[in-house]
C-alpha positions as CSV (number, residue, x, y, z in Angstrom):
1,X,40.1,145.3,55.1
2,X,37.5,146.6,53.2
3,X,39.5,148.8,50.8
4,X,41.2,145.6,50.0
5,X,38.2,143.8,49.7
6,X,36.5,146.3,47.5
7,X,39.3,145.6,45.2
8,X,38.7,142.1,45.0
9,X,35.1,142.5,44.6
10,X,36.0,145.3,41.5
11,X,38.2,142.4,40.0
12,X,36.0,139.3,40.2
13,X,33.1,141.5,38.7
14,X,35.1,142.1,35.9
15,X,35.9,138.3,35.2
16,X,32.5,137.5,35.7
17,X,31.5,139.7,33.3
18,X,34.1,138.8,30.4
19,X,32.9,135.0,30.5
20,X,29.6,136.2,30.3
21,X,30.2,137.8,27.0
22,X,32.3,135.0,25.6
23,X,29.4,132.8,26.4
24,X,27.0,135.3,24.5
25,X,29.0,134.6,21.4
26,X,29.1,131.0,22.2
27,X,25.2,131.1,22.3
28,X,25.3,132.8,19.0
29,X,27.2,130.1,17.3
30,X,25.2,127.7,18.4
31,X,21.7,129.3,17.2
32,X,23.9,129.9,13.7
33,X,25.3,126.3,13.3
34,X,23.0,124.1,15.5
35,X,21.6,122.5,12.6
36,X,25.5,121.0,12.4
37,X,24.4,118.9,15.6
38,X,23.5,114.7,14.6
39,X,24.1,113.4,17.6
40,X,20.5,114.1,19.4
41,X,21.2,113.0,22.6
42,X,24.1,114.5,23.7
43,X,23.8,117.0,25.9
44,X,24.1,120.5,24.8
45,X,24.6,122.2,28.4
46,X,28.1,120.7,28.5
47,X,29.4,121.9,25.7
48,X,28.7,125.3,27.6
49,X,29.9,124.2,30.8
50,X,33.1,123.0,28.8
51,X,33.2,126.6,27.1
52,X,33.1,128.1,30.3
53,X,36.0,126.5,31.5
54,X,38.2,127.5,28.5
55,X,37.3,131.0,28.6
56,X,38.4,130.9,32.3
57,X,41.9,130.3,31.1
58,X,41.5,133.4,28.5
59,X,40.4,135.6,31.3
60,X,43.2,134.1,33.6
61,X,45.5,135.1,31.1
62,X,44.0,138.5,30.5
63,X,43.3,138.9,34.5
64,X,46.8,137.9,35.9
65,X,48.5,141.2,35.9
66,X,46.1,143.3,37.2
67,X,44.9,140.7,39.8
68,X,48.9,141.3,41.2
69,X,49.3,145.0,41.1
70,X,45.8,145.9,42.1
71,X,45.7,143.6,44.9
72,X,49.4,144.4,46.2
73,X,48.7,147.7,46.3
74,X,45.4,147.3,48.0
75,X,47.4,145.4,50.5
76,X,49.6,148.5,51.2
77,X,46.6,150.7,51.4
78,X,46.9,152.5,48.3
79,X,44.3,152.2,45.4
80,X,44.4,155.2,43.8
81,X,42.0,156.1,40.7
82,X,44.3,156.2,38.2
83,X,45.6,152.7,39.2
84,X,42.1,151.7,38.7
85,X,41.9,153.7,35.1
86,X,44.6,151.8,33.8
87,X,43.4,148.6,34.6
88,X,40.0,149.1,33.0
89,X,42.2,150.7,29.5
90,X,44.0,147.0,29.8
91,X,41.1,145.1,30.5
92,X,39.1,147.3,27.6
93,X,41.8,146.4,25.3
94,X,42.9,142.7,25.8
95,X,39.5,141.9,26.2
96,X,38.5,143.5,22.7
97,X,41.2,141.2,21.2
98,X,40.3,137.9,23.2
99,X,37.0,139.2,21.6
100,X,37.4,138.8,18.0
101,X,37.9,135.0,17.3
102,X,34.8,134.7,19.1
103,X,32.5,136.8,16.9
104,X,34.7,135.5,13.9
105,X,34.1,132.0,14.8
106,X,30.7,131.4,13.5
107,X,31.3,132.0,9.6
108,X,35.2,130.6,10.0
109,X,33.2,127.1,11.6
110,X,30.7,127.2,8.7
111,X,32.9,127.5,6.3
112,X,35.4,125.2,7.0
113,X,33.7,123.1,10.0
114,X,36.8,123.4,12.5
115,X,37.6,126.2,14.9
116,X,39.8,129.5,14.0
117,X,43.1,129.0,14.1
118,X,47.0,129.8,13.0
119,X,45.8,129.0,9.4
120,X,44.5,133.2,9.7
121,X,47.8,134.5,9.7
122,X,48.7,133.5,6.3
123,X,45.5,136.0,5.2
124,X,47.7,139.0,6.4
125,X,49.6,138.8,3.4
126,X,46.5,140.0,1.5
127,X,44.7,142.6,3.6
128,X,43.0,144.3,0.9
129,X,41.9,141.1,-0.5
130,X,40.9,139.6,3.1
131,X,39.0,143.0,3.5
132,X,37.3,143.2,0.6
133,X,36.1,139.4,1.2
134,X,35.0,140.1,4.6
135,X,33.1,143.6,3.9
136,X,31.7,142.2,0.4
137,X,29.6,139.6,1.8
138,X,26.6,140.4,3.7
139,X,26.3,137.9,5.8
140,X,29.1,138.7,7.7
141,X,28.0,141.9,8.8
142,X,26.4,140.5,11.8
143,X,28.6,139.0,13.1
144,X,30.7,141.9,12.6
145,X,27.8,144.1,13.9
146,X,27.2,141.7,16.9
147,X,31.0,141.8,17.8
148,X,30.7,146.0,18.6
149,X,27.4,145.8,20.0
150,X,28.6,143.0,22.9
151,X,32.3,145.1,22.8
152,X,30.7,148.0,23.1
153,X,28.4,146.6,25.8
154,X,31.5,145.1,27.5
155,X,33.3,148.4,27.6
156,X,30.5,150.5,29.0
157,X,30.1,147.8,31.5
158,X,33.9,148.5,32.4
159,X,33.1,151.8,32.8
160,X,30.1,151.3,34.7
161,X,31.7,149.1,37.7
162,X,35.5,151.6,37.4
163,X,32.6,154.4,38.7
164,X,30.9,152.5,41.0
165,X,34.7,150.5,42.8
166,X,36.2,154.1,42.3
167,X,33.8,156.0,44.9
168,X,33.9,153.0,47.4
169,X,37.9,153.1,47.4
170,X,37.4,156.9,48.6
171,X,36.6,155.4,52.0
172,X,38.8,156.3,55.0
173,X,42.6,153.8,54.6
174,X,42.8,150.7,56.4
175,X,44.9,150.5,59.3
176,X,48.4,149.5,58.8
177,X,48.9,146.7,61.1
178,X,51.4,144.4,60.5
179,X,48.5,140.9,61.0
180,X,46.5,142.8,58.2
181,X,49.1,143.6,56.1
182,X,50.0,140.2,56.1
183,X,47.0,138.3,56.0
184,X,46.3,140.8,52.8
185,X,49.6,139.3,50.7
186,X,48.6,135.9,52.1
187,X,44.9,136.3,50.6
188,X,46.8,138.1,47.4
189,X,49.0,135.1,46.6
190,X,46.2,133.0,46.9
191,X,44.0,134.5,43.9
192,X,47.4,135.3,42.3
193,X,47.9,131.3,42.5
194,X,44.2,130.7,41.7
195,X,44.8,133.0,38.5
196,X,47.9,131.1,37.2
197,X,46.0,127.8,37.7
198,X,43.1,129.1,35.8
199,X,45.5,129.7,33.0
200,X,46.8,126.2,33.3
201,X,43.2,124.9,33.1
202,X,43.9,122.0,34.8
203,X,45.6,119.4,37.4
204,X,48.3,117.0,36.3
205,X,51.6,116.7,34.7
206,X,50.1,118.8,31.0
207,X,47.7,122.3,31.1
208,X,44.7,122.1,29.6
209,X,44.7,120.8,25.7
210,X,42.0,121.1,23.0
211,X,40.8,117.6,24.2
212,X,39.4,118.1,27.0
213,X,36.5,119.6,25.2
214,X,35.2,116.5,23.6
215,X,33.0,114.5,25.9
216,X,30.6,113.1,23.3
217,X,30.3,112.0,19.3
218,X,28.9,114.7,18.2
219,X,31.7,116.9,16.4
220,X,30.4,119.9,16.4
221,X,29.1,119.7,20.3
222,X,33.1,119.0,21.0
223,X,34.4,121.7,19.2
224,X,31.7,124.2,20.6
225,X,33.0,124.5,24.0
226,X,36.4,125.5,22.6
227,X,37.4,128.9,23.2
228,X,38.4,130.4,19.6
229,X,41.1,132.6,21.0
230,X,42.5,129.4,22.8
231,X,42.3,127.7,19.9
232,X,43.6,130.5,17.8
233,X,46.8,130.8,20.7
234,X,47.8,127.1,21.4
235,X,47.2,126.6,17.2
236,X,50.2,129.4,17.0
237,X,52.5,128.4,19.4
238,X,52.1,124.8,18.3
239,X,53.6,126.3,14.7
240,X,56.1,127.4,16.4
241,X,57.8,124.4,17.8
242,X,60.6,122.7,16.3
243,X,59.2,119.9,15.4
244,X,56.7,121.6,13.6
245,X,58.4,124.1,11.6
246,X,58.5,123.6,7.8
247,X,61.8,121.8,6.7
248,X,64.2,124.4,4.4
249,X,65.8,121.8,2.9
250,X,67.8,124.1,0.2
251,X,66.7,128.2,-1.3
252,X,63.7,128.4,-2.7
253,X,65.1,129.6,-5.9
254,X,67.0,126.7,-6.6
255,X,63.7,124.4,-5.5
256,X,61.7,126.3,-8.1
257,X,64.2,125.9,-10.9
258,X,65.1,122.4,-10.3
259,X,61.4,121.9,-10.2
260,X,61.1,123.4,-13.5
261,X,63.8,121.7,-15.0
262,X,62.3,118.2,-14.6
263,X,59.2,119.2,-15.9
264,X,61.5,120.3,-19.0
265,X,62.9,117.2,-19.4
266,X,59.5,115.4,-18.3
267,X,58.3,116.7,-21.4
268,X,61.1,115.9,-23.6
269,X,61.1,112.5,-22.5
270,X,57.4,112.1,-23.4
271,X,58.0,113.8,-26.7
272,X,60.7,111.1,-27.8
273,X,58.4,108.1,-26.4
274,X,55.7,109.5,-28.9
């Protein structure tokens, strides 16, 4: 068992170590905006321990694939280092994504006092603009800066643990019995169900909403523990539900010239009265 449970450990490390990072740019935020905070006795250690729970479901989302291959194959007895190689490129990657809203969180909240969300897509339209905006003002750049430094960091981290997983899975096979075998896909389907709950956040009839991050008055507090790629996720699929879809009620041609045409005879109607 202990190729499998090498696995394992390799894979919890990694989760461990993406909600650490998500929680340094939480800390960030709030040494940036705590001045935001007027409720003085709520407690700011929940809003962390609320954070921590909605970047469990990012990771969870992130984490779900590999936690299935890499610990089916460990099952079988095979874990071979380019499994492992392409598991820390997807982690790398996804990760450097999930990443993002985080680090551009803290001028997005002091700008417009609310999370990052869907409302970003509708920059993309002007990416020389939206560059130019973001490059021209300095105090950005750290943020910017502070987003590769703890990406960076991340990624060599990755690397650090691939190394160190990668030599312990050159240990001898496990043996092949049939109890292992399937005690290993029992214990597999398991952390594959723990994973898939993490993403759902939460018991009951709904997953996990925005919501359940406010636990006090304080508006800022509530909003802190919110994860800004959650936000930025559920935000975008919530513009993409029916009932939320913008109402094309005729062209827009023909709205813009009808428009114009009672504006024409607004103003011809207000030249006779006068």
């Amino acid at each position: 068992m202990k190729r499998y449970f090498k696995a394992f450990g390799y894979l919890l490390s990694v989760h461990v170590l993406a909600l650490l990072v998500m929680t340094l740019f939480r800390l960030v935020e709030f040494i940036a905006l705590h001045g935001m905070i007027v409720d003085a006795e709520a407690s700011r250690v929940m809003a962390f321990v609320k954070g921590v729970w909605f970047d469990n479901v990012i990771a969870c989302y992130i984490s779900v694939l590999p936690v299935a291959v890499l610990l089916i194959a460990a099952s079988l007895g095979w874990c071979h280092r380019r499994l492992l190689r392409g598991i820390n490129i997807w982690y790398a990657a996804w990760f450097a994504i999930a990443f993002m809203p985080s680090a551009a969180n803290t001028p997005y909240f002091q700008y417009f006092f609310k999370n990052i969300n869907s409302s970003i897509f509708g920059w993309f339209g002007y990416v020389a603009t939206t560059s130019g905006m973001l490059l021209q003002e300095s105090s950005y750049w750290l943020y910017i800066a502070l987003y590769f430094v703890f990406t960076g960091s991340f990624i060599y981290a990755l690397v650090r643990l691939r190394r160190y997983f990668e030599g312990l899975f050159l240990l001898p096979k496990d043996n092949m019995h049939l109890v292992q075998v399937v005690s290993r896909f029992l214990i597999s389907a398991v952390m594959i169900g723990a994973c898939l709950f993490g993403i759902r956040g939460r018991m009951g009839y709904n997953p996990i909403k925005v919501s359940q991050a406010y636990y006090c008055e304080d508006s800022f507090l509530n909003q802190l523990g919110i994860n800004p790629a959650f936000n930025l996720l559920t935000s975008a699929l919530d513009d993409m539900r029916k009932e939320n879809k913008e109402l094309h009620l005729m062209p827009y041609a023909e709205a813009i010239t009808n428009t114009r045409q009672c504006w024409v005879l607004r103003e011809r109607w207000i030249a006779r009265i006068f």
